[in-house]
C-alpha positions as CSV (number, residue, x, y, z in Angstrom):
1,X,75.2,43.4,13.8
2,X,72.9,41.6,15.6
3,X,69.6,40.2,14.8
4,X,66.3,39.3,17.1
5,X,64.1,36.9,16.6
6,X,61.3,39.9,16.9
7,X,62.1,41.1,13.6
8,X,59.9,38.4,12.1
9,X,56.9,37.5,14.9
10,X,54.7,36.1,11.9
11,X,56.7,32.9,11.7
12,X,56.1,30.2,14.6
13,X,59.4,29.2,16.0
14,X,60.0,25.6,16.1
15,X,61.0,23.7,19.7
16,X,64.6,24.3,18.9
17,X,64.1,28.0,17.9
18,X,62.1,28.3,21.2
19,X,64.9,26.5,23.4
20,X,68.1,28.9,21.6
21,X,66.6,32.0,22.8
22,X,66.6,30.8,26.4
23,X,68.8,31.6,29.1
24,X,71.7,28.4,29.7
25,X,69.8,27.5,33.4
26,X,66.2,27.6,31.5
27,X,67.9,25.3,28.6
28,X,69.5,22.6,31.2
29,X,66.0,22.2,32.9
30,X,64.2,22.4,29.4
31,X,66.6,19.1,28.6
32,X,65.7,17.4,32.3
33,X,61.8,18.1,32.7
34,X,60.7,19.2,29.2
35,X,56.9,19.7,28.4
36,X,55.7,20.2,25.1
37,X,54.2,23.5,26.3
38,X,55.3,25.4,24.2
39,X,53.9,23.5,21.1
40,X,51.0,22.9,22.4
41,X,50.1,26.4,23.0
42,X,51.4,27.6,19.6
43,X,49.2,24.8,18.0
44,X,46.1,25.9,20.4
45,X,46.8,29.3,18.9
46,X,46.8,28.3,15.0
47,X,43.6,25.9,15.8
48,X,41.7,29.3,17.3
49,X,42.8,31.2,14.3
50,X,41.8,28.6,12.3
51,X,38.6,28.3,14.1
52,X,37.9,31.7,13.8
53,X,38.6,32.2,9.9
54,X,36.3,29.1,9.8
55,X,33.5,30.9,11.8
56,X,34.2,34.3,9.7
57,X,33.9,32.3,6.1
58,X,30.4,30.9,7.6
59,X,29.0,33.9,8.6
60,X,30.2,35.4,4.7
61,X,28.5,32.3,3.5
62,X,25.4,32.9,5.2
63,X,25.2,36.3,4.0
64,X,25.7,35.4,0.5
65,X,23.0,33.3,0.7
66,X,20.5,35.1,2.3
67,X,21.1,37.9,-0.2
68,X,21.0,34.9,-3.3
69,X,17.5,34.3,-1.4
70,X,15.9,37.5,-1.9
71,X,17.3,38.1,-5.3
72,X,15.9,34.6,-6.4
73,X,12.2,35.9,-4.6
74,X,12.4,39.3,-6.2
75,X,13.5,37.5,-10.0
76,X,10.7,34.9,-9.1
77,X,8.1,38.5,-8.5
78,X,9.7,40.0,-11.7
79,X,9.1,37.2,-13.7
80,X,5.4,36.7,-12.7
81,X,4.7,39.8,-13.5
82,X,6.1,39.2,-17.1
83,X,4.4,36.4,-17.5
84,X,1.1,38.3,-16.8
85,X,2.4,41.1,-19.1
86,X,2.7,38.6,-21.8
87,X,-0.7,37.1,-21.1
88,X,-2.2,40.9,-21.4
89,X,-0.7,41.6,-24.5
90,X,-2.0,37.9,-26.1
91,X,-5.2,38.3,-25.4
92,X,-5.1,42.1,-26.6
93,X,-3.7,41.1,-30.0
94,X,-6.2,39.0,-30.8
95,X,-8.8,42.3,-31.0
96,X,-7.7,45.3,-33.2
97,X,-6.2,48.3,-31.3
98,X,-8.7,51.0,-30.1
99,X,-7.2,53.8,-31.7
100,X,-7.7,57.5,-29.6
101,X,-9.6,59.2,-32.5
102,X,-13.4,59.2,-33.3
């Protein structure tokens, strides 16, 4: 039974993980002249993906708010018109109700 280190690609490997799966040659010079390539692309590729969820969460945000925006404007309209409702009906209490027969 063997078991590949493709069966779970969501996991980073770590520096060691990387170096195992190597062939024995790749290994020796990895030990003589190794660069921290490997981590450094692997932490460039979290930071974009963390860039990028950043950007999307923005972009939600600034929906959100424009949509807060026009609800506020259309509550502000709403209420205006309430208020003017509420003025009408004041001043048309104080005077008895005209009544539709003669």
């Amino acid at each position: 039974m063997t078991t590949s280190l493709s069966s779970s690609p969501s996991r980073p490997l770590s520096r060691s993980e990387y170096v195992s799966t190597l062939p024995l040659w790749r290994r020796l010079l990895a030990m003589v002249n190794w660069r921290p390539v490997y981590d450094i692309e692997q932490r460039t590729k979290q930071h974009e993906l963390n860039l990028i969820a950043s950007e999307k969460r923005m972009q939600e945000s600034e929906k959100r708010l424009k949509l807060l925006k026009k609800e506020n404007e259309r509550l502000a309209e709403l209420e205006s018109r309430m208020d003017a409702l509420l003025l009408n009906v004041d001043s048309s209490s104080q005077t008895p109700p005209a009544t539709g027969s003669n």
